[in-house]
C-alpha positions in Angstrom: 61.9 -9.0 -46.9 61.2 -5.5 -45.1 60.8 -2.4 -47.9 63.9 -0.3 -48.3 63.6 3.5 -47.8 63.3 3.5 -51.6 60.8 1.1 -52.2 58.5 2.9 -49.8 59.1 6.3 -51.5 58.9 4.8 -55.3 54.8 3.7 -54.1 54.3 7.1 -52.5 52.7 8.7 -55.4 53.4 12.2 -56.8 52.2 14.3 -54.5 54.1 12.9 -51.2 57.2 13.2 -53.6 56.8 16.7 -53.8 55.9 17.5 -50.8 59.0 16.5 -49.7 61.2 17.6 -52.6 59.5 21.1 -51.5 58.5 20.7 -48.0 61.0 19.2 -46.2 64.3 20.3 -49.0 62.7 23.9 -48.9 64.2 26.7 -46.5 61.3 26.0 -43.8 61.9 22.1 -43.7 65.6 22.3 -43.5 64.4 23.6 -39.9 62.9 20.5 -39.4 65.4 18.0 -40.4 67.6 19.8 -38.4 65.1 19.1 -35.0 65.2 15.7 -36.3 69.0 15.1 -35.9 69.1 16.9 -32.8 66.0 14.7 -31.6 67.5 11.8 -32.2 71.0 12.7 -31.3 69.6 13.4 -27.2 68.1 9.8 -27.5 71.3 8.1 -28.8 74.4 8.1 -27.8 77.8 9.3 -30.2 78.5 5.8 -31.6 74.9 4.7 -32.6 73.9 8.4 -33.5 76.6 8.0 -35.7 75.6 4.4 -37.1 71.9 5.6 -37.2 73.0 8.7 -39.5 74.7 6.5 -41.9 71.9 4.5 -42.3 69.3 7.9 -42.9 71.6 9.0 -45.5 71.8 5.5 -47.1 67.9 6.0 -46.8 67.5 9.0 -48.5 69.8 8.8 -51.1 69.1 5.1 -52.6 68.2 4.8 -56.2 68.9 8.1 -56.9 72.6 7.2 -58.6 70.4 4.4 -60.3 70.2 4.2 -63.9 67.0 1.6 -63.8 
């Protein structure tokens, strides 16, 4: 069974969390996620940029809706 976006962040300890609760959620990494997408939006084309955006969003916002 391969690790879920979720799983992996739930082992990253404290310090990786924040770092991106600050780092990449501040002002300065908005920046970066923005590169990101644009990144991989010139290596993709519109339907699987589209697919591979569903998924990163599935990614980043698993478990937090969780009760558990």
């Amino acid at each position: 069974m391969r690790p879920t976006a979720g799983r992996i962040a739930s082992r990253l300890g404290s310090g990786a969390k924040e770092f991106y609760r600050t780092g990449l959620l501040g002002p300065f990494g908005q920046n970066d996620l923005v590169h990101y997408e644009t990144r991989l939006k010139d290596g993709l084309d519109d339907e699987t940029f589209s697919i591979a955006m569903e998924i990163l969003a599935e990614a980043a916002t698993e478990g937090l809706t969780s009760t558990s």
